[in-house]
N, C-alpha and C positions, 0 to 999 in steps of 0.2 A: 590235126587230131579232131575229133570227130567232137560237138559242143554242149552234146548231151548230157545232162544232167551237171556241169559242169560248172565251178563256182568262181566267185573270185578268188578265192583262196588257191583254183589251179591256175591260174593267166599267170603268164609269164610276166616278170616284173620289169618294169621298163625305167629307167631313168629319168628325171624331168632333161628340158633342152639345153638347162641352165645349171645342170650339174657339175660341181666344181671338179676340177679338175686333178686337184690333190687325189680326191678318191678313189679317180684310176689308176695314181703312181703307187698309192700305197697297196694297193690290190694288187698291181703289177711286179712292185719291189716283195711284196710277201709271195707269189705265187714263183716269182722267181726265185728269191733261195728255195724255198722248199721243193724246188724243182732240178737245184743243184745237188740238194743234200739227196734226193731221191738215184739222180744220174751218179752218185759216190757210192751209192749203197750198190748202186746193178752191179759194181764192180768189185768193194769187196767184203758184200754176203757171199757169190759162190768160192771167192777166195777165201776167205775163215773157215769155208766146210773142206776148201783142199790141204791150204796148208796149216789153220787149228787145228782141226778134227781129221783130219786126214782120210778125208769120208772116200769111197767108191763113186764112180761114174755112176749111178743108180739112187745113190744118198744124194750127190752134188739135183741130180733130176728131180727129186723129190724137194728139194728148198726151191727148186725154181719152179715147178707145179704151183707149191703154196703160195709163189708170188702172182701165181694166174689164176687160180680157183675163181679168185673171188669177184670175176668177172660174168664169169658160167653159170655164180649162184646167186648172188644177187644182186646182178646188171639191172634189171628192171625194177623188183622189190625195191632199189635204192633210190630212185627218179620217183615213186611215190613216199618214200619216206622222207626224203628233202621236200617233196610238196608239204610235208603235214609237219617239220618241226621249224622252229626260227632260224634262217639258213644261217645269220653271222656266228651264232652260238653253235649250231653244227659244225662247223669251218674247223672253231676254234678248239670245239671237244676232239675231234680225228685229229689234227694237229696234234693235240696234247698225247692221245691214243698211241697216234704213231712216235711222239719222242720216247714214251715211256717203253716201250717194246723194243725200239731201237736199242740206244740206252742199256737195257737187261742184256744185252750182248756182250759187250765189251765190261760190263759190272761181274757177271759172272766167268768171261774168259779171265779176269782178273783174280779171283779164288778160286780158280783151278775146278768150276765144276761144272764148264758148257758142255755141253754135247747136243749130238744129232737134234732128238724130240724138242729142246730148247731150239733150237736155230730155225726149225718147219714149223712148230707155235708161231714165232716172230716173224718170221714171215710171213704166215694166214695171218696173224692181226693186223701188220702192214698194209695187208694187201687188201683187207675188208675196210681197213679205215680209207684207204687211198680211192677206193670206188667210189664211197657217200665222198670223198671232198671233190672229186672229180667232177663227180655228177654235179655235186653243187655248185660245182665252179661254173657249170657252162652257164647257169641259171646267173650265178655271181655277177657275172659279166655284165649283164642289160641293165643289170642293179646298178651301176657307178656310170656307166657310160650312155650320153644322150643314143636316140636311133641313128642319128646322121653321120656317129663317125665311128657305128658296131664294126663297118668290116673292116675299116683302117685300122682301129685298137684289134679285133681280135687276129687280123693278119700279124702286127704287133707280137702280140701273146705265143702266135704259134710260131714264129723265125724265133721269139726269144725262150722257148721248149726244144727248137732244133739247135738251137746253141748251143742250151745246155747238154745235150746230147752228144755235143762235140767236146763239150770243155772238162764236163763232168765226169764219163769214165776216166778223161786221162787224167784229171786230178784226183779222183782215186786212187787210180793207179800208182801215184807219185805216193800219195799218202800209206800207202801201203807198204810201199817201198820203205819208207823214212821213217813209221812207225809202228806197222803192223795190222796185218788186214781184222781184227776186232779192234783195236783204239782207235782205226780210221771212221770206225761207223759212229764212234762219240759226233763227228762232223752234222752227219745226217742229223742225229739229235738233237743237236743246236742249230741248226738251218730251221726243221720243225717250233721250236719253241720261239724260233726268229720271226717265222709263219704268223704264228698265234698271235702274239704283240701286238703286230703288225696290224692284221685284223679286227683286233679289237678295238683299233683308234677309230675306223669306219663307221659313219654316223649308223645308230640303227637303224635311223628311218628307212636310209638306205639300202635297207638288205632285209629286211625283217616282210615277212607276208600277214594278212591279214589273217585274226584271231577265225579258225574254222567256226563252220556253222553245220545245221544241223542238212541243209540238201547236198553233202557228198557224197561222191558215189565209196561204193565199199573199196578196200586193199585188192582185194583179186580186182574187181572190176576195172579198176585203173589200170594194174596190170596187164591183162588183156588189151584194154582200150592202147597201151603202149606198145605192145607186142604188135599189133595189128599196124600201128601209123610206122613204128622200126621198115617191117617188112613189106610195106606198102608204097610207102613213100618211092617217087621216082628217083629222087637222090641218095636219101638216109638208108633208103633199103641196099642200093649196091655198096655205097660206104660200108655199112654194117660187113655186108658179105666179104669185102676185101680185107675189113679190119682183122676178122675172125681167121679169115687163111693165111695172111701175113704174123699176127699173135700164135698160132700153132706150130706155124713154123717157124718164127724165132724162139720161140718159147723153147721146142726144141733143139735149136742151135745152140744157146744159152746154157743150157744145162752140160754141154758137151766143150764147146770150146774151151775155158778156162782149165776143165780138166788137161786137155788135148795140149795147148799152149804152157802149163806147170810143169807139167809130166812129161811129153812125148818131145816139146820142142824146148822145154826149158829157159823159157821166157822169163826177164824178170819181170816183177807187178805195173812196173812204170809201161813196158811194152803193151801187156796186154791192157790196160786202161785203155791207149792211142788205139790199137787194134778195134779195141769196141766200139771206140768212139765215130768210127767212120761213118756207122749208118747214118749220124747225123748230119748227114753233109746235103745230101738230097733232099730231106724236110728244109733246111735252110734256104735251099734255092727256092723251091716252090712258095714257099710261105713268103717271101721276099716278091713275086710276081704275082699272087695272089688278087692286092686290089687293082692292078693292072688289068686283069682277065675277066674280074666283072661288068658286066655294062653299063655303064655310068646310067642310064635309064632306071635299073632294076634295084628294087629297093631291097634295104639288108634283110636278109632270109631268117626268118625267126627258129633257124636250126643252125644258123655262122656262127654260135657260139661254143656249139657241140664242137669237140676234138675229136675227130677219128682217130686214136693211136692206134697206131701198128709199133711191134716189137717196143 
């Protein structure tokens, strides 16, 4: 990214060499449940719209739309917003955002008064909250861990996102099964609020950016100046491009299977969790040979800590 006009306040934050170690587990242990309680909800929010609300193939598309919006609209607004507020307290507030949103699901499927517009709400606030902690996470990362072992911890981080990928639908799925695809999403809520805690034990020093000053450049400008290094970049740029045709088209699968597997094939909830859960089986491998494949020469790329997700 280009260094113009550019302050400490935008440098990436690095950890000293002598950072303790706890910091990474606790970072690790919060970003992992809330990455389970998230892999629970994939499975059943479109389930509470088939079999709560008994929505259309069309209604079910529309709650999974609002779990992808908010990638389209502010992916890059959110990479300067984490520049400009204290990233541990941002963490903590999405967190909080997304329990309470979650939460209202199963609170209201319990007085009898969910429906549709509640369910696509919850999901765009999910899904805006999940971007800024996202985004912040990749930033999170250099924040706890020295440079010399970025690509091991975040190799780490991403086999234990493809796990949950494997583990998590089907435990929703199970969950659903046993109590009911809205009381299952209580889960996700408390994974979230597990998140937050978590979090908050993390020294500040560690994670907090220096108080802004008066030479940054403007909101658009940054944006731009991020638009340009996305699609520029000899790596970031085809990542980006893969992430986006892989997300459209799961995103569309997504909205259709669960119906297709309730209705058409009559699947119980425990099946379709496993079913879902397959895609994660190939993130596991890869992220498992990861620091294999680097050149032991080449030092940690100050975009390893970026996640490319697809679906």
């Amino acid at each position: 990214m280009s260094t113009t006009g550019t302050t400490s306040t935008d440098r990436p934050l690095r950890a000293p060499a002598t950072a303790p170690a706890s910091s990474f587990w606790r970072y690790w242990t919060a970003t992992t449940v809330s990455g389970l309680g998230d892999a629970v909800t994939a499975v059943a929010l479109p389930l509470t719209a088939v079999t709560v609300l008994h929505a259309s193939g069309f209604q079910v598309g529309l709650v999974t739309a609002a779990g992808y919006v908010a990638w389209l609209v502010i992916g890059l607004p959110a990479g300067v917003l984490v520049q400009r507020l204290p990233l541990r307290g941002t963490q903590i507030a999405m967190d909080l955002l997304r329990a309470a949103a979650i939460a209202s699901v199963p609170l209201a499927a319990a007085f009898g008064v969910l429906g549709l517009p509640h369910l696509v709400a919850a999901a765009l606030v999910v899904s805006f909250a999940s971007v800024v902690f996202d985004v912040g996470n990749s930033t999170f990362l250099p924040a706890v861990v020295p440079p010399g072992q970025l690509t091991a911890r975040n190799s780490l981080t991403s086999a234990t996102h493809a796990a949950n990928q494997l583990a998590g639908p089907s435990l929703g799925g199970l969950l659903v099964q046993l109590l009911g695809a809205a009381t299952a999403l209580v889960t996700d809520a408390v994974s979230f609020l597990c998140s937050a805690a978590l979090l908050r034990t993390l020294p500040r020093a560690a994670a907090e950016r220096p108080a802004p000053n008066g030479d940054r450049p403007s909101f658009r400008a940054q944006i731009r100046e991020g638009w340009r290094y996305a699609t520029r970049h000899p790596v970031v740029g085809p990542c980006l491009a893969e992430a986006t045709a892989c997300n459209f088209v799961c995103g569309a699968l997504m909205a259709v299977v669960p119906v297709f597997l309730v209705r058409a094939v009559h699947a119980p909830a425990g099946l379709v969790g496993v079913l879902m859960a397959a895609e994660g089986a190939g993130s596991l491998v890869g992220a498992a040979f990861t620091p294999d494949w680097r050149p032991a020469s080449a030092p940690p790329a100050p975009w390893s800590s970026a996640r490319c997700s697809a679906c």
